[in-house]
Every structure is written in C-alpha cells, then in structure tokens.
C-alpha positions as CSV (number, residue, x, y, z in Angstrom):
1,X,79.2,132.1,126.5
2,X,76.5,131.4,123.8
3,X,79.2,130.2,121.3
4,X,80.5,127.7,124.3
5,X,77.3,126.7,124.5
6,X,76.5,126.2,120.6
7,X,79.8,124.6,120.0
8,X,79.4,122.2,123.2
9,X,75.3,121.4,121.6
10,X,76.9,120.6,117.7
11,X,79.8,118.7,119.7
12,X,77.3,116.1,121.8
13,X,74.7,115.9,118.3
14,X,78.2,115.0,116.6
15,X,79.1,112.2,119.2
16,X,75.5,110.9,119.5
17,X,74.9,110.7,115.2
18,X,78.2,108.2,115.6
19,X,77.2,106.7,118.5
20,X,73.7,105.4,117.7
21,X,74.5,105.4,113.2
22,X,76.5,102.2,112.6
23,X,76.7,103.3,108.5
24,X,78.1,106.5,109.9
25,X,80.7,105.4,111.8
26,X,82.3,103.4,109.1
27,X,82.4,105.8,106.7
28,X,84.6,107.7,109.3
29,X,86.3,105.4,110.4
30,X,87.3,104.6,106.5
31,X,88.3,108.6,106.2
32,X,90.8,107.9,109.3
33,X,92.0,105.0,108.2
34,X,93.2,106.4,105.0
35,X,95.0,109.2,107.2
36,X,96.5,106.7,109.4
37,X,100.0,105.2,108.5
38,X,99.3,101.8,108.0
39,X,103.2,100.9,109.1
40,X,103.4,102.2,112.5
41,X,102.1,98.9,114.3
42,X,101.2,100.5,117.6
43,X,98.4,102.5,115.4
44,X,97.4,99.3,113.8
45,X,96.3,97.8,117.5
46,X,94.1,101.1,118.0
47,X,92.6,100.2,114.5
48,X,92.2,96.4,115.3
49,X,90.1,97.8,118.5
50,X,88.3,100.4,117.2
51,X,87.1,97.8,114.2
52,X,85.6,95.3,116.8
53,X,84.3,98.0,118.7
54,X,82.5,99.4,116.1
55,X,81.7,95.6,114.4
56,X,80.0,95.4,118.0
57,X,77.1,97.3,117.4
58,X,76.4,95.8,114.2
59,X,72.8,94.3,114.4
60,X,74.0,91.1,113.4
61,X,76.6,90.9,116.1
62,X,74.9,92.3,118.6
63,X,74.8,88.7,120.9
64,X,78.3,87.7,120.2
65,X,79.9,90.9,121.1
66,X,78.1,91.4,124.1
67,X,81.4,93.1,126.0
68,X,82.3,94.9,123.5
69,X,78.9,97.0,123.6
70,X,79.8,97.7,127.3
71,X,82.0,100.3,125.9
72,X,79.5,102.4,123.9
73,X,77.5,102.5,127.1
74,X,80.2,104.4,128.9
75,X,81.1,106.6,126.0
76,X,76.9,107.2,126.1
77,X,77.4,107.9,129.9
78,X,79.8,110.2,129.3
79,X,78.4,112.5,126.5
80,X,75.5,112.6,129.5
81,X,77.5,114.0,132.0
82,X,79.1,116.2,129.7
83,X,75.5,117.3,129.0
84,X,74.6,117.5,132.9
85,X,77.4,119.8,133.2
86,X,77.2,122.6,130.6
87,X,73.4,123.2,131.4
88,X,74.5,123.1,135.1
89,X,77.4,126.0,134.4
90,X,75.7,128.1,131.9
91,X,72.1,127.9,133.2
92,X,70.9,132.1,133.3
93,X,71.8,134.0,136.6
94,X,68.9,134.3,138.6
95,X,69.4,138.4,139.7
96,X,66.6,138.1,143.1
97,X,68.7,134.9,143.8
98,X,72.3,136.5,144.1
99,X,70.7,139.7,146.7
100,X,68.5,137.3,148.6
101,X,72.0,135.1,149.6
102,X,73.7,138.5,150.3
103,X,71.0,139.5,152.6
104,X,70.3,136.4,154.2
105,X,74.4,136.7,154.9
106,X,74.8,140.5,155.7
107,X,70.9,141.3,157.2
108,X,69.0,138.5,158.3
109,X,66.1,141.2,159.5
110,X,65.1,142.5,155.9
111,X,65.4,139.2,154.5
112,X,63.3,137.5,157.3
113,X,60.6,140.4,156.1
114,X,60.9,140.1,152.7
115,X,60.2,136.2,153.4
116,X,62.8,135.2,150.8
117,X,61.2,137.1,147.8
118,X,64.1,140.1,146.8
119,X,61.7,143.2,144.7
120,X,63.4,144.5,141.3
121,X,63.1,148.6,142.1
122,X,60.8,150.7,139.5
123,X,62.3,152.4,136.3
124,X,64.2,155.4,137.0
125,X,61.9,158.4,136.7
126,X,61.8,160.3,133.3
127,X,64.1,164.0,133.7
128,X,61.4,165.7,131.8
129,X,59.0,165.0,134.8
130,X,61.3,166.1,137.5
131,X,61.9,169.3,135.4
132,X,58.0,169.6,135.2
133,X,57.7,168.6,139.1
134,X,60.5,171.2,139.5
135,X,58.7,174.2,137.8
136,X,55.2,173.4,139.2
137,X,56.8,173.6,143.0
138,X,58.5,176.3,142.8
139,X,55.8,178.7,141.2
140,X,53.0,176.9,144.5
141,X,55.8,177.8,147.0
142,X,56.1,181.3,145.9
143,X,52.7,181.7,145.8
144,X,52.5,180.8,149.6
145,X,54.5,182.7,152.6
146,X,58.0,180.5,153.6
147,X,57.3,178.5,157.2
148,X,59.5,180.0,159.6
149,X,63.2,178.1,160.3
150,X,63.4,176.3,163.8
151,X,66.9,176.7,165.2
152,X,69.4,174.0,163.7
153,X,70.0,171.1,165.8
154,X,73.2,169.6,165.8
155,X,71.9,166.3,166.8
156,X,70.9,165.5,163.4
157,X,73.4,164.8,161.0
158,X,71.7,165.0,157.6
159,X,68.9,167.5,158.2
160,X,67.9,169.7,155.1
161,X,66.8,173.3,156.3
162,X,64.7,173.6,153.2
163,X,64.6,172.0,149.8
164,X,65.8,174.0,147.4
165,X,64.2,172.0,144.1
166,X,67.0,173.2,141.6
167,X,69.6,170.8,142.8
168,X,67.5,168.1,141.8
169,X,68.1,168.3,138.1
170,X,71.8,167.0,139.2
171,X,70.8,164.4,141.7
172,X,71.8,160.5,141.3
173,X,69.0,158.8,140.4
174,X,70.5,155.1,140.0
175,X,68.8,152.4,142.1
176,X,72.4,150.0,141.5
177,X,74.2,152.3,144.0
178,X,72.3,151.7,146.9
179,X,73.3,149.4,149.6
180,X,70.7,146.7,149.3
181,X,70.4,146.5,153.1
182,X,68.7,149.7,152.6
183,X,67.3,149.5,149.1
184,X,65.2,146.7,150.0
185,X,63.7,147.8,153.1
186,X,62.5,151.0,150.9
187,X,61.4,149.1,147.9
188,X,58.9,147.0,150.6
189,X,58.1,151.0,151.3
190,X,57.2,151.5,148.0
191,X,55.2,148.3,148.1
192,X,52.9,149.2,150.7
193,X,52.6,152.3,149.6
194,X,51.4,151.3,146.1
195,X,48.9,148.7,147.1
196,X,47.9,149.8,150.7
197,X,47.3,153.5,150.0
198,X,47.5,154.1,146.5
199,X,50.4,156.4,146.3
200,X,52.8,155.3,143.6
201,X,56.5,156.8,144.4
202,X,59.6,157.9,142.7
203,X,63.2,157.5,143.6
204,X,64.3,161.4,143.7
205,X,68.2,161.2,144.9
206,X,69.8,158.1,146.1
207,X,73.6,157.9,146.0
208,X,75.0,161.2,146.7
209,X,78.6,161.5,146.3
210,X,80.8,163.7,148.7
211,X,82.0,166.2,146.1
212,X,78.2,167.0,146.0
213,X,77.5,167.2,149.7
214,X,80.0,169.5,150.0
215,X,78.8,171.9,147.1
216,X,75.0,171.4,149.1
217,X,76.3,172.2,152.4
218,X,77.9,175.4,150.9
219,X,74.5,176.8,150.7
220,X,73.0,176.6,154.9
221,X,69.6,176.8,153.3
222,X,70.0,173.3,152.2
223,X,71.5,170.9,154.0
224,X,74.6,171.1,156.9
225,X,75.7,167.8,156.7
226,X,79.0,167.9,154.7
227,X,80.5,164.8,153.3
228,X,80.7,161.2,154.8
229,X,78.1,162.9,157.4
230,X,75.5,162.2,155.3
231,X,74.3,158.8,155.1
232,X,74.1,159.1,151.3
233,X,77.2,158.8,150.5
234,X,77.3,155.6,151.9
235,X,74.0,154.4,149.7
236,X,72.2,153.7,152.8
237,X,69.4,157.1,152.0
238,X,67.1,158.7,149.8
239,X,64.8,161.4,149.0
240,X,61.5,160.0,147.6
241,X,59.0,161.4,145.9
242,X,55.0,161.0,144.4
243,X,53.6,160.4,140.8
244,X,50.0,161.2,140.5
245,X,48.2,161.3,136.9
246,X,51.8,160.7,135.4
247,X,53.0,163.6,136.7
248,X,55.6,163.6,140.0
249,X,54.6,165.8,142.8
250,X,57.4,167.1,144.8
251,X,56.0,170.5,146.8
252,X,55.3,169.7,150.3
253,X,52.6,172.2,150.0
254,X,50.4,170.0,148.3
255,X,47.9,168.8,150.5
256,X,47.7,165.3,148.5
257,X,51.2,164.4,148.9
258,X,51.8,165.7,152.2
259,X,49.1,163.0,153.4
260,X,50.8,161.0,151.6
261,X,54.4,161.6,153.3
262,X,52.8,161.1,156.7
263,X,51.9,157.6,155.5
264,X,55.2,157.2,154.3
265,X,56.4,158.0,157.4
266,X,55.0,155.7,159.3
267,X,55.4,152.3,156.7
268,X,58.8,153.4,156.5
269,X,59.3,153.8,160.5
270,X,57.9,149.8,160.3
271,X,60.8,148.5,158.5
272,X,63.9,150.0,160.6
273,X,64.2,153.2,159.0
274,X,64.5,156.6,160.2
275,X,62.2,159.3,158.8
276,X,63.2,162.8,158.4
277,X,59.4,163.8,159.2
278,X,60.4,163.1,162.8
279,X,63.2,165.3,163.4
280,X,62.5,167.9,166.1
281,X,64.9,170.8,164.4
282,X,63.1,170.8,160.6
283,X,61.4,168.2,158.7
284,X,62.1,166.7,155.8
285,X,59.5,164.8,154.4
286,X,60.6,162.6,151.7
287,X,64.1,161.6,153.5
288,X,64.5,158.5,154.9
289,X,67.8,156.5,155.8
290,X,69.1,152.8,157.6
291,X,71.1,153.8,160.5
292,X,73.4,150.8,160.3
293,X,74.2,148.8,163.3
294,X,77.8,149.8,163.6
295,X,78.3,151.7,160.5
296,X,81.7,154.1,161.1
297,X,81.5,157.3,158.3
298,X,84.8,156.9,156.7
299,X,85.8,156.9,152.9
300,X,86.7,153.6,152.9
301,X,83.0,152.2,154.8
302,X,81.2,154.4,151.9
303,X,82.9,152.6,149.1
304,X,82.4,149.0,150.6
305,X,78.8,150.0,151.1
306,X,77.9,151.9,147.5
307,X,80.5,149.1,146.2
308,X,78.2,145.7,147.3
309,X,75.4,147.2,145.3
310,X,77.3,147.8,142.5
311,X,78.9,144.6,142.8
312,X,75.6,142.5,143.2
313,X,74.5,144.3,139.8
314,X,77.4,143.4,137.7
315,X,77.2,139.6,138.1
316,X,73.6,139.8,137.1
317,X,74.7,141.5,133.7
C-alpha cells in the first residue's frame, strides 16, 4: 500500500513538472519524436496535435491559442481527481470507527451509552504479576480457614465453586477475542472504576475455549459449567481482577479488593451485565457476563461471536 501510494505521488509530480514547464515538455516531446516512425501518417496527426497543444502554452501564444489551453485545464482536472482519489482510498483506518459502526448495527444500547466514543482496552497484564498475584493468594488463603460450600444450584450455568488460582497461569488473556457487545460494556466498567473509585483493573481470563472448560469442569471444585454452557466460550465473559502499587491483587480475602468487587458489582450491574457476586448458590466475585438477547449455546453461535471480534481487529491491522 505505501509503494501504491509513493508511485501514485512521483506519478502526479511527473505529470504536473510537464504540465506547468513548457522547456520540459519539449525536450520530451523531442525524445518521443525521435522514437516515433516518422512514416506512419496516422502518428504524424498525433504529433501535429500534440505540437500545437504544447505551442499553446507558450507565453507568447498564450492569446491566440486560447482553445487549445482548454485542454491542459482538463488534463489539470484530472491529475486532481486522480489526487482526490488516492488520499480518499488509502487515508489510515480509523480502528474506534470500524467497532462504533458494528455496534451502532448489532447493539444500539452500548453504543447509545458509550455516546459514540468506542474505548481501546488496557495492555494485557504482565505473566510475571499474575504468577506473583498467584503465590501471594494462595499462601493468605491458607493462612485463613476455607468458607463453607452452599449446595450447587443448577440454575446457574457458569458458577465457579471456588477459584482455584493455578489455572490462571493458562488462562486467555487477549482482549481481540471478546465479542465487542460485551467488551465494551466492560471496558466502560473499567472506566468508572478507574476514575470514580480509584481501582485500576486487569483483564484475568476472557476467551475460554471449550477444550478448557471441559478440563475445568473435571475438577467440581472449580467450575460445573462444561463447554458451550459457559458464556466464555462465546467471548461474551470474563474474570477481572485489581492492580494496586503495580502489583495485581486476586485473593478475595483481601479486604481492599473485596470492597472493591462490591463496587464492581454494582457499575457492572449498571451497564446490562450479570455479576457473579449475586448468585444465591456461591459467589464469584470477579465474574461478570452479557446474557445476550437470544443467544442459543451452540458451536457454531460461539464462533460467529469470538469470530466478530477477531474480525473487527484484523481490518484495523
């Protein structure tokens, strides 16, 4: 694309140097000529024209070929055109500009909150800090006694039993395979969060494929949901967590963040989406999901869905 658009540049400097350079122009025209056959007469009647139309913007012709100089103002029109047309081809991709016309299409809600502006999501969080999180919540949670299990309830399709922080070294941490129907409504989360209450947040698991759900719900003390039943797989839920002092902050046990859950809760309840705080059977905090309007849990739904996102992010590159 930048050649086209070097080559296209040197092409138009080209045409205008012989446009406005009468000296120019007859010194090429004098290379041509000498290419040209002079016997072939239908060439000779191109030459006869392309004399006088050059003659024509001589300075000391300019009154008496008057007519003539009507054609150098079209070929001047042209080159602009040309010019109007490769800016307006190759001008940059505005990224916000492609999601805000899918939303406005596919969820005029979110995009009627977001008042037209689209938010870019956060850097993906550093491994080295969710291995650090990882350590410094497990040795607080086995310093305190485990909360005792409620009964399960079937009701809720993606309920974690209890988090178990190991998985989380595996977990898909890529904001691009999230549905932005979803993404957006928890990147205004993070928003709030950030300037409303001071509690800058991490993306923890996003995208969850089914192969993994499975191996989760293998273990009961995770998670039940198996595959396609959790509304991860279909890039429409995530499990979120805190950064405080540069470090992340994922135990529930720590009083700081578990304020700052309950305030997540509640922002996130704001914009549509359903908090796994509220769940009568157990609670899980950081969990929030968009229980789309008419969303069936089949293969094929959770590859359109995770598929738009990836979609929308390969026309911005």
């Amino acid at each position: 694309m930048i050649l086209t658009i070097l080559i296209c540049f040197i092409w138009v400097a080209c045409s205008l140097a012989l446009l406005f350079s009468y000296e120019l122009r007859a010194k090429v025209q004098q290379f041509f000529l000498v290419l040209i056959p002079q016997s072939k007469k239908q060439l000779n009647s191109v030459r006869q024209f392309a004399q006088q139309l050059n003659s024509a913007a001589a300075p000391e012709q300019i009154q008496s070929h008057w007519h003539l100089q009507q054609w150098w103002i079209l070929v001047a029109g042209f080159f602009l055109f040309t010019s109007i047309l490769i800016f307006a081809f190759t001008r940059p991709i505005n990224p916000t500009k492609i999601e805000a016309d899918y939303l406005r299409e596919v969820d005029p809600q979110i995009y009627a909150l977001l008042e037209g502006q689209i938010l870019s999501p956060p850097p993906e969080v550093e491994e080295s800090l969710i291995e650090e999180a990882i350590i410094t919540a497990t040795n607080i949670e086995s310093a305190q006694p485990t909360v005792q299990v409620q009964a399960f309830n079937p009701n809720v399709e993606d309920m974690h039993m209890q988090h178990s922080h190991a998985d989380l070294a595996s977990a898909d941490r890529k904001w691009h395979k999230i549905n932005p129907r979803y993404k957006q409504r928890l990147l205004m989360v993070f928003k709030i969060m950030q300037k409303r209450h001071g509690y800058e947040m991490v993306l923890l698991e996003g995208y969850r494929s089914p192969e993994r759900q499975n191996s989760l719900a293998g273990n009961s003390n995770i998670t039940r949901a198996r595959g396609f039943q959790s509304y991860h797989q279909f890039g429409l839920a995530a499990d979120v967590a805190f950064k405080r002092n540069g470090k992340v902050v994922i135990s529930e046990r720590d009083s700081w963040a578990m304020q700052g859950y309950q305030l997540y809760g509640e922002v996130a309840e704001s914009v549509g989406l359903t908090w796994g705080g509220r769940w009568k059977s157990i609670q899980d905090y950081g969990h929030t999901e968009y229980r789309m309007p008419g969303l069936r849990k089949t293969a094929e739904m959770a590859e359109q869905l995770t598929s738009e996102g990836q979609l929308l992010a390969n026309n911005i590159n």
